[in-house]
N, C-alpha and C positions, 0 to 999 in steps of 0.2 A: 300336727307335730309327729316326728317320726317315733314309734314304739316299735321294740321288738319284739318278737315272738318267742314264748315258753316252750313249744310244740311245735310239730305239727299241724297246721291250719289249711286247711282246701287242699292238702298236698304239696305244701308250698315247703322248700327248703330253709336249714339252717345255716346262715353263712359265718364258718369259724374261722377266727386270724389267728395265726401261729405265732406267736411273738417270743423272738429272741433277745431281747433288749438289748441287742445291738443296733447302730445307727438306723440301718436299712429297714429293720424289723418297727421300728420307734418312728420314723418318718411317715412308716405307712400307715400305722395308727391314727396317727393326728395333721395328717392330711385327710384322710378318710372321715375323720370325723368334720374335718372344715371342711369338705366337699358336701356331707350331707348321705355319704354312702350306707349301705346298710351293711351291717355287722349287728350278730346277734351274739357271739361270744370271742371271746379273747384266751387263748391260751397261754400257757409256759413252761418250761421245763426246764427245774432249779433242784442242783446238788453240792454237793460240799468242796467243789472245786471252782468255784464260782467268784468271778470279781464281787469285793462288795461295793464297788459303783453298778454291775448290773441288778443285784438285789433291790438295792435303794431305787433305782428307773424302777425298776419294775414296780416298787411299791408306788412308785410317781401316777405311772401307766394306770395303776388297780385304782385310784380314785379317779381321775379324769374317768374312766369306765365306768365305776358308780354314780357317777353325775350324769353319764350318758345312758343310762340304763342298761349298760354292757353288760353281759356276765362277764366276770373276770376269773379263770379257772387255773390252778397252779398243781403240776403233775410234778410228784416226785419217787425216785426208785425207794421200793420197798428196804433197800440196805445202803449204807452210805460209799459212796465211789471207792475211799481207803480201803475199808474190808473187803470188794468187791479185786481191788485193783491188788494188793496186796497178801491180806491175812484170810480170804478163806481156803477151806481146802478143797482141793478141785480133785475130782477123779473122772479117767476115760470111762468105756462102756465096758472092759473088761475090771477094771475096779481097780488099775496101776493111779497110782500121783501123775498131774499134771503141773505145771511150769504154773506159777501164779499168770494174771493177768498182765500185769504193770502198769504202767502208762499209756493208755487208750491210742492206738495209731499205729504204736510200736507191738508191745507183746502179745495179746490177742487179737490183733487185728483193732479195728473201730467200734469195742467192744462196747464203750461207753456212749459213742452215737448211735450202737444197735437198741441202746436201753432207751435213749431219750427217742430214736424216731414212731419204738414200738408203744410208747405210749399218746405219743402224740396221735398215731394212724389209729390206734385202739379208739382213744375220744372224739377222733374226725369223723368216726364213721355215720354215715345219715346225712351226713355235714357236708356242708360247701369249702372245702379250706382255701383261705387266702395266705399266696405266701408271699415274702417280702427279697425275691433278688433285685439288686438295679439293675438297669435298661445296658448297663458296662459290663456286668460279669457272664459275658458269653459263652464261656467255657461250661458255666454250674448253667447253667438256659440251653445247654446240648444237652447236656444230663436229664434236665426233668422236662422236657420235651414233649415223652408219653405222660407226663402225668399228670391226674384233671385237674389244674391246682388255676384260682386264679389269681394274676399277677398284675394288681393296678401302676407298680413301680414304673414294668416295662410300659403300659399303658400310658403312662406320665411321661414315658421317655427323659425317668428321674436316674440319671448316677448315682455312684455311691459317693462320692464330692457334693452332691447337690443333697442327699439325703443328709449327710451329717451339717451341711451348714444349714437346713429344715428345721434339723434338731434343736442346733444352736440358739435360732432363731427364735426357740418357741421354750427355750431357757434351759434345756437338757444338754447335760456335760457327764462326763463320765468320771468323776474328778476320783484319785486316790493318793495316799498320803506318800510323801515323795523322801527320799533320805536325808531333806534338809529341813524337815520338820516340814513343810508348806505342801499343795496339794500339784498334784498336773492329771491333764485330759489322758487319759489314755492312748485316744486317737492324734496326740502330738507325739507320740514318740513308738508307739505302734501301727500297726492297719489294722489288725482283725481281733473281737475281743472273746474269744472262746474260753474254755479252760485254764487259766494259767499255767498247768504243767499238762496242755496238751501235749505227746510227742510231735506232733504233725505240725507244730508251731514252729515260725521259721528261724533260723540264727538273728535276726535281726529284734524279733519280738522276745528272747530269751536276752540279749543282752542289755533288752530296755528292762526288763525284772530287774536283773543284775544293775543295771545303773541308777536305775530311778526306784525301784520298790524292793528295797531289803526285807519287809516282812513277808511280800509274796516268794522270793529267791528264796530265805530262810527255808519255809514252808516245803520248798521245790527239793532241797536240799535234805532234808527230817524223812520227804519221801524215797530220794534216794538212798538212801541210808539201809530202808528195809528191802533194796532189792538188786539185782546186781543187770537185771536189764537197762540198757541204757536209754535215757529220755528224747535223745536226739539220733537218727538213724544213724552216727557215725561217734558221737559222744555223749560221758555220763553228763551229770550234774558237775562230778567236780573236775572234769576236764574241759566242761563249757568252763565255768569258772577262772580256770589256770589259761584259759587260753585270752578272754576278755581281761586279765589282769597283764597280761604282756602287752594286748595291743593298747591298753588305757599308759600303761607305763613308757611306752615307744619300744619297748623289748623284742617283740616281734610283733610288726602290723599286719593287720588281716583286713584285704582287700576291700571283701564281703563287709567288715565293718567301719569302711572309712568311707562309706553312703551313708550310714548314720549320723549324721551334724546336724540332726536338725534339737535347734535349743528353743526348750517348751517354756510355755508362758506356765509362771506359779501362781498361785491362789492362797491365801490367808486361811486361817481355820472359819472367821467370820463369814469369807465368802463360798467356801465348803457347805456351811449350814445355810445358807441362803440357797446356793443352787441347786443342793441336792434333799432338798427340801425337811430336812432335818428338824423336829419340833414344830412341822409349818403345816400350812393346808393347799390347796392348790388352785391357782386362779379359775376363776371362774369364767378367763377367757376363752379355758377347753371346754366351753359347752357347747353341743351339736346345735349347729345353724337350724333355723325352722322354718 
C-alpha cells in the first residue's frame, strides 16, 4: 500500500500540490489519488476575500487527504487582506505616505498574489510542487515554462471543461447562495473563481455578483466605500453598478454583457448541504487505490 513520507528518506523528494480549490486545482487532486500517484502534501492558501464554496472544497479536499494519509497544510497572511488592502498605513523609504493598496491587480499592483505566491514558494521549498493548469490554458503554460513545477493536467491532456466536469463527477459543486434564496455553481455563471473583488476580474464575473450574489456585491460595495481607487481598470463599484442596472432595464445595453445568457441551474438548501458537504463526512470512495 502506498504511504507517504514524513522526511527525507535515501534522498528521496517531497512531492507538494498546490491546491487552489478551484476546478483545475480539485480535479488534480482526485485524479491523482484515483491514479495511485504520489503526493506527500497538499497545500492552500486562504484569506478573507475568499468564496465560501472555496473554503467548504477545501475543507471537502482536507478529509479525503486524511484518509489518504496526505498532509493537508493551509497557509494564511499574517494580517487580513482589508487592513492590508485598505486601513494600514503605508510609508516610502524617505518616511512621505503612500496611496493605500486597494484592490489587488489595480492599486498596488498583484499585491495580494505577491502574498499568497510568497508563501506558497516559502513551504515548497525542498519540495516537489505540483501544479494544477489545464492542457487549454496556453497562455499561463508560456509563463511557467521555466519553472520546475510538475503538471499531471497537461500530462492528462485534461481541459479546464473536462476538469470541472471530473469535479462534478466526483460530487464537487461550488454552489453559493443566489438572490432568490436557492443556491447556483459558480462555474454556471462565471469562469474563474479567484477573489471576489479581484480588480483583474472580468466585466462579465462582476456582473454575475451583481446578478446572482448580493451578499458578495454588498461586501464588493462596503469595500468601495473606503477607497476612491477603482476595482475595475476603467470603473468603481458604483458605476459597475449603474451601468449593469441599465443594460438589466434595456436603458442602455452593453454588448460585452449580452454574451451573458447563460441561465443556471438552482439547488435547494437541502441539496446545498448534501453537496457541499455540510454536517456530513466524506465518502469513502476517495480512498487511494492499492
Amino acid at each position: 500500500m502506498w504511504k507517504p513520507i514524513n522526511n527525507f528518506i535515501n534522498g528521496e523528494k517531497r512531492y507538494i500540490l498546490n491546491l487552489s480549490g478551484g476546478k483545475d486545482s480539485v480535479a488534480l487532486l482526485l485524479k491523482a489519488i484515483d491514479d495511485n500517484l504520489k503526493i506527500d502534501e497538499v497545500a492552500c492558501f486562504l484569506c478573507d476575500w475568499d468564496y465560501d464554496s472555496i473554503r467548504l472544497n477545501l475543507d471537502k479536499c482536507e478529509k479525503i487527504c486524511k484518509k489518504n494519509n496526505i498532509l493537508f497544510t493551509r497557509l494564511k497572511p499574517k494580517k487580513d487582506f482589508d487592513y492590508l488592502a485598505f486601513d494600514e498605513k503605508r510609508v516610502d523609504e524617505d518616511g512621505n505616505p503612500k496611496l493605500e493598496r486597494g484592490f489587488c491587480g489595480i492599486g498596488a499592483g498583484r499585491w495580494g498574489t505577491g502574498i499568497k505566491m510568497a508563501l506558497l514558494d516559502k513551504n515548497n521549498k525542498g519540495k516537489i510542487p505540483i501544479t494544477g493548469l489545464a492542457f487549454d490554458e496556453q497562455k499561463r503554460l508560456e509563463r511557467n515554462n521555466n519553472i520546475k513545477k510538475i503538471n499531471w493536467l497537461v500530462d492528462w491532456k485534461m481541459t479546464e471543461a473536462e476538469a470541472l466536469e471530473y469535479c462534478r463527477k466526483k460530487g464537487f459543486k461550488w454552489l453559493e447562495k443566489s438572490r432568490n434564496g436557492l443556491y447556483v455553481d459558480l462555474y454556471d455563471i462565471m469562469d474563474r473563481t479567484g477573489c471576489y473583488c479581484c480588480g483583474l476580474s472580468s466585466l462579465k464575473t462582476f456582473y454575475a455578483i451583481w446578478k446572482y450574489l448580493p451578499s458578495y456585491w454588498n461586501k464588493i460595495i462596503e469595500r468601495q466605500q473606503k477607497t476612491t481607487m477603482k476595482i475595475n481598470t476603467r470603473l468603481d463599484a458604483f458605476e459597475l453598478e449603474e451601468k449593469f442596472e441599465n443594460h438589466e432595464s434595456g436603458k442602455k445595453l452593453s454588448s460585452a454583457l449580452k454574451k451573458c445568457t447563460n441561465i443556471p441551474k438552482y439547488y435547494s438548501e437541502e441539496e446545498y448541504k448534501e453537496i457541499m458537504g455540510i454536517n456530513k463526512g466524506v465518502s469513502s470512495g476517495y480512498n487511494r487505490q492499492t
